[in-house]
N, C-alpha and C positions, 0 to 999 in steps of 0.2 A: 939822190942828189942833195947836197947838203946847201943850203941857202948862205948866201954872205950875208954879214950883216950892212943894214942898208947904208950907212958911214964908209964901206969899203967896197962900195957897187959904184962902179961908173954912172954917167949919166942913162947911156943905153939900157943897161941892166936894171938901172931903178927904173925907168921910164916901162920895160918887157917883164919886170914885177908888178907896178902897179897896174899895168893892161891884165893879166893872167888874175889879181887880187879881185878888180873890176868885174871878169868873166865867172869869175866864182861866185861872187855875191850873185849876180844876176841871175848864175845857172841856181844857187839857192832860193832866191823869191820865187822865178818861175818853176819848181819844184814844188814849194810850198802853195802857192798858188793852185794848182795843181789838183794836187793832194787833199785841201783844205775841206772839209765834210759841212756842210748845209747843215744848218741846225732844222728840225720838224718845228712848224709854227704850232704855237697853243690851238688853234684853232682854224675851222673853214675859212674865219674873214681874216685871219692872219695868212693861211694857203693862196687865197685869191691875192691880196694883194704882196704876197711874195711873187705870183705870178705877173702880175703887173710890173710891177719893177724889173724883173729880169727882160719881160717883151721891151720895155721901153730902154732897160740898158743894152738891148740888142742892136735897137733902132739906131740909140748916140755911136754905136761902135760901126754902124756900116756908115754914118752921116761920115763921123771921124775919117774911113774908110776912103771914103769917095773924096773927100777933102782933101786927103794926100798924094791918091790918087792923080784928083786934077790940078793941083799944084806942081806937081812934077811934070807934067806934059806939058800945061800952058800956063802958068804962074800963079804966082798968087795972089792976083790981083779976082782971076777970073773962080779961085777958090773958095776968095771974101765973098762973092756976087753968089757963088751954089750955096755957101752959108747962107747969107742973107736970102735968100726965095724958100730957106727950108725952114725959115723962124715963122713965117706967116703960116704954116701947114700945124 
């Protein structure tokens, strides 16, 4: 298929270009992401606290998790309030 150029694309067709350009890029970061190789730390206290970092980037991703979670069933009011009790922890 040969693509129009975007000056001779309707509204529809530039609008189902730019969604299709959009899924692209995306499908390439998460790809990339992916893929991406961990560098080895110089050392044991570099290993450990590589280790640290990823347990606590685990933690942000289920807090994150449950945030949207509970936002979508009962608002967002009540998903500021699971924030707020999980800053004091």
């Amino acid at each position: 298929m040969v693509a129009k150029p975007y000056h001779e694309m309707t509204p529809a067709e530039r609008l189902a270009s730019r969604i299709a350009k959009n899924r692209e890029i995306d499908q390439r970061v998460v790809t990339t992401l992916a893929t991406k190789v961990v560098t080895k730390p110089a050392s044991r206290a570099g290993e450990k606290k590589s280790t640290e970092i990823a347990s606590r980037q685990t933690a942000v991703r289920g807090v994150l998790d449950k945030f949207q979670q509970i936002k979508n069933t009962q608002g967002i009011d009540a998903a500021s309030d699971y924030v707020l009790s999980r800053v004091g922890k």
